[in-house]
N, C-alpha and C positions, 0 to 999 in steps of 0.2 A: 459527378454526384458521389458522396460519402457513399460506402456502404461498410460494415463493419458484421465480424460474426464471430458467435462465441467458442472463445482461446481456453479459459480453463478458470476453475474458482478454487481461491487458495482463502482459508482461513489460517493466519499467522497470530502464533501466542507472543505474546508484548509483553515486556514489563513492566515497574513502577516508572511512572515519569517522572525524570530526574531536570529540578530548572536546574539550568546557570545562570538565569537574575538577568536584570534588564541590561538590554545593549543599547547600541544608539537607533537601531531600526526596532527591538522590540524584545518582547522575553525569548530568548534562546532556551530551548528547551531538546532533548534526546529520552528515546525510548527505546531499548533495547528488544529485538526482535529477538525470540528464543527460540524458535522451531513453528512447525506446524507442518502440514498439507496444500496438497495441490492435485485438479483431476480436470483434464479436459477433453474435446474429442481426438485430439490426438498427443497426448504426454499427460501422466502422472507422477508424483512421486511426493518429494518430503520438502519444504521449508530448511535452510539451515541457520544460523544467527547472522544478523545484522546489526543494523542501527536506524533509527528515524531521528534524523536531525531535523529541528522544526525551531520554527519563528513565528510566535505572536503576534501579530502587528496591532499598532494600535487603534486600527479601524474594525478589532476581531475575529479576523482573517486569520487563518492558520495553514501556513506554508509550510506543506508536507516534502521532504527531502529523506525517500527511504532506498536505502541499498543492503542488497543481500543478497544469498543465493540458490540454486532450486538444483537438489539432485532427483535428478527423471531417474524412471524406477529402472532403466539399463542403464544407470550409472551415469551418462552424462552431466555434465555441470553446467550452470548459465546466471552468469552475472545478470543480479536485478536492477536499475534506475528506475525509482517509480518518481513521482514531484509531483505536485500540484496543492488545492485548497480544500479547506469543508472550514464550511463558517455554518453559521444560524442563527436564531435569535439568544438574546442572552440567558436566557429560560432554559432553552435546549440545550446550549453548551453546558451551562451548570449544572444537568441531569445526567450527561455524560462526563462529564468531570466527578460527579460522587459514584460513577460505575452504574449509572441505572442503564435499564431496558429503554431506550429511543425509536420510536419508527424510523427509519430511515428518508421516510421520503418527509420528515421532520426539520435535516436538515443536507445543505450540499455535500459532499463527499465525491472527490472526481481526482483521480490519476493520470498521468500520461506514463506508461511503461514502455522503457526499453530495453533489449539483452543483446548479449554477448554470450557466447560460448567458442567452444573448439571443439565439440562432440561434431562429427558430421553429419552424424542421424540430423540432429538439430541444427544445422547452419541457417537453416533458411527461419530461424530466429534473429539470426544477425541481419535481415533485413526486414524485422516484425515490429510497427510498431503497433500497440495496444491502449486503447482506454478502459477504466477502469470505474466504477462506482462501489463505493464502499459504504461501509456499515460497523460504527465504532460498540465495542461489547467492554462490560468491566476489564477483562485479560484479553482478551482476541479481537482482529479485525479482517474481516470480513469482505475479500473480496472478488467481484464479478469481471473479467475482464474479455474483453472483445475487440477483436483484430483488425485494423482499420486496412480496407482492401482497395 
């Protein structure tokens, strides 16, 4: 049986979405991850910059490919992989796309997270993995993440 418990919720400040125009699978598009926070029961600390490489596809599906990294507030560092989708109706994307306010439970938004590190406080990230449900804002995105055990 799953069971899963909560890791920590990090709100990450984004940039502008930047396309690079249709490919053969779909709009390629990057979002520059700038900073932000992170607090769970057991690690805090800061966001540092990344990137979210994402694909469009043309059933409006949007495949999330974000890497970046977390320094825990004693310094540690840990390489992020987050990946997965958030689609919804075409209503909803378009309300988030002009930066509005969306319920969340409006549309999917779902991660698979995994790290790496070399802090040894933290090693036993290096065998964590984590799901994640998010929540897209004008600049920041919003997420909930919990430990699959």
């Amino acid at each position: 049986m799953l069971q899963f418990e909560p890791l920590m919720e990090l709100a990450v400040d984004v940039g502008e979405l930047v396309t690079l125009g249709a490919a053969p699978q779909g709009e390629r598009r990057v979002v520059a991850i700038l900073g932000g926070t992170f607090e769970g029961p057991m690690l805090r600390g800061e966001v540092l910059p990344g990137a979210d490489w994402q694909l469009l596809r043309g059933d409006g599906v949007l495949e999330i490919d974000a890497r970046y990294a977390l320094r825990e507030q004693n310094g540690g560092l840990v390489e992020v992989t987050s990946q997965g989708y958030r689609h919804g109706s075409p209503e909803v994307l378009a309300a988030l796309a002009r930066g509005e306010a969306v319920d969340p439970s409006a549309y999917f938004f779902r991660t698979v997270m995994r790290f790496t590190t070399g802090a040894p406080a933290l090693a036993w990230l290096n065998r964590t993995i984590a799901v994640s449900t998010g929540a897209r804002r004008a600049r920041q995105v919003l997420l909930q993440a919990f430990a699959l055990l």
